[in-house]
C-alpha positions in Angstrom: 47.9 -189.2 -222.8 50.4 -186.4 -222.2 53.3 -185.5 -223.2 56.1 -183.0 -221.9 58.9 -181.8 -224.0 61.4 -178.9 -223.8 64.7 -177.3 -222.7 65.5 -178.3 -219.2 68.7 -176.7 -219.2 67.6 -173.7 -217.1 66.4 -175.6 -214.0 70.4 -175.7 -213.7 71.3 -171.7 -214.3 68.1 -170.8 -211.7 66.6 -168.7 -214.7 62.6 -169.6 -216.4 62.0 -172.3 -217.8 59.9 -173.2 -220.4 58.4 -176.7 -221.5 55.3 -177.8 -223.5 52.9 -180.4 -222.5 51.3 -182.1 -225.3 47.0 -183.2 -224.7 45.4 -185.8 -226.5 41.7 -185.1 -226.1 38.7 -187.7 -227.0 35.9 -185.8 -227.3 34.2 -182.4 -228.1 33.7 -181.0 -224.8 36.1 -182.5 -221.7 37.7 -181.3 -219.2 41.1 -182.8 -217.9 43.1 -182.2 -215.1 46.6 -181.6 -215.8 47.5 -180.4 -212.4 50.1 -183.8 -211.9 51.8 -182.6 -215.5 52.1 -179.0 -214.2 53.5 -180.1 -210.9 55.8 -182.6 -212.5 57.4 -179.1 -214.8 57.9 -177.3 -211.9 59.5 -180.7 -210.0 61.6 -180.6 -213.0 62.7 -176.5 -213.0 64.3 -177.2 -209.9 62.7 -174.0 -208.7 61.2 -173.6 -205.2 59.5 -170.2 -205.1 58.0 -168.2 -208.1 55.3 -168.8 -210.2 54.2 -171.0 -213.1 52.2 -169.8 -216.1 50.2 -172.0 -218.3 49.4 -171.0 -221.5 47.0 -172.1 -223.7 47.8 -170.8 -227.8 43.9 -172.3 -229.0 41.2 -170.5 -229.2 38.3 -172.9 -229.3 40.2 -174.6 -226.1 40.8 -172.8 -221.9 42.6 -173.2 -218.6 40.6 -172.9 -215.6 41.1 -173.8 -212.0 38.3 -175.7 -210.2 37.5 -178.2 -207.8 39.1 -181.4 -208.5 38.0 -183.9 -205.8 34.4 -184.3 -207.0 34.5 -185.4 -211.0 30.8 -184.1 -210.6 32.0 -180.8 -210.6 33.2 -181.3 -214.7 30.4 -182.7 -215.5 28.2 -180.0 -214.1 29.8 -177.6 -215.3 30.7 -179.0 -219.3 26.3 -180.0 -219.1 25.5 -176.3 -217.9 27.8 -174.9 -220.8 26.3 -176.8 -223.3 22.9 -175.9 -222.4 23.7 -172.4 -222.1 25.7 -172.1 -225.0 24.5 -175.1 -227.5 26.5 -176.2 -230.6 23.7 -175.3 -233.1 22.4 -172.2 -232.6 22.5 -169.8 -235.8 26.1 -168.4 -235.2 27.4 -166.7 -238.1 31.2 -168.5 -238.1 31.3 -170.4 -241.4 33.6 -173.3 -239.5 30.5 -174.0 -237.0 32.6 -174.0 -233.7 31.5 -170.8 -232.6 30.3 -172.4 -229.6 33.7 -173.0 -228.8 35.2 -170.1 -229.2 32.3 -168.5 -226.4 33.2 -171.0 -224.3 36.9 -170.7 -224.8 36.9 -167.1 -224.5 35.0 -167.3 -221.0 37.0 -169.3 -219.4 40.4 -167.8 -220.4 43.6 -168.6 -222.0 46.3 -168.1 -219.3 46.7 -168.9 -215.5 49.2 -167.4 -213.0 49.9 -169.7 -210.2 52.0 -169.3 -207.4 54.9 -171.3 -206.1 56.4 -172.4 -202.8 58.7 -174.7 -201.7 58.4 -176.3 -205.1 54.6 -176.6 -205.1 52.1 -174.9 -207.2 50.2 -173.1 -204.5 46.5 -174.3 -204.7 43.3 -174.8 -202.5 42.6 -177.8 -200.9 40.4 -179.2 -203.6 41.7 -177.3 -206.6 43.4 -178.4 -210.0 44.2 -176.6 -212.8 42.3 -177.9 -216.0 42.6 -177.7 -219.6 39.1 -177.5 -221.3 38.1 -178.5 -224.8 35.1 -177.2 -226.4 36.1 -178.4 -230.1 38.0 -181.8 -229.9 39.0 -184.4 -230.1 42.6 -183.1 -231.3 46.0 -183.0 -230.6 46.9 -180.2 -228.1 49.2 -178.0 -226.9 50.2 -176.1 -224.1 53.0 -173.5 -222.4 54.2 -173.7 -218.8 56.8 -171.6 -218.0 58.3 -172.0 -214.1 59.4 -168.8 -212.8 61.9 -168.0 -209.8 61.6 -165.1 -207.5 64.2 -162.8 -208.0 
């Protein structure tokens, strides 16, 4: 389901590191939680304060932090989109994903997240999730681990 891949040379100099993580996603609209795959890049970076930057280089896709104890949450939130923001609905975009690309663009492409003592620094009940609005594919994205200076 995922895969990570990339140079893991600099959790040895204490400098960024960057690594990819590679998403297989099943359906047009889903919402996975990649907060374990994150976690496990900035295990790997060796660094224990910082931050970590996901990046996300689709544009019919997101990154969003959310609740992540209650799968209801996903759901709730993926059924409100689609009713707010319906696949058919006149858009001018030739390719008919425009629906994605709203989506996309309201979430965001980027998150910041803090780290401390080698953990992402999240809520109680948070995750960090990468959102597809135009799957299923093969996707891609950037986390780079950052020390403190």
């Amino acid at each position: 389901m995922y895969q990570i891949t990339g140079d893991r040379a600099a959790a040895q100099t204490g400098e960024s590191m960057k690594q990819t993580l590679n998403i297989s996603t099943g359906s047009r609209s889903e919402m996975k939680n990649i907060t374990r795959e994150v976690q496990r890049i900035i295990d790997s970076s060796g660094i224990t304060d910082g931050f970590c930057m996901v990046f996300n280089p689709h544009t019919t896709a997101a990154l969003t932090i959310n609740e992540q104890a209650d799968p209801d949450v996903v759901l709730d939130m993926l059924g409100h989109l689609d009713r707010q923001i319906p696949w058919h609905a006149g858009y001018a975009h030739a390719e008919g994903n425009s629906a994605a690309h709203i989506k996309a663009s309201l979430f965001g492409g980027s998150l910041n997240v803090m780290v401390e003592n080698g953990r992402l620094v999240l809520g109680t009940w948070q995750g960090i999730f990468f959102c597809e609005f135009d799957g299923p594919r093969q996707r891609k994205i950037y986390v780079k681990a950052v020390p403190d200076a």
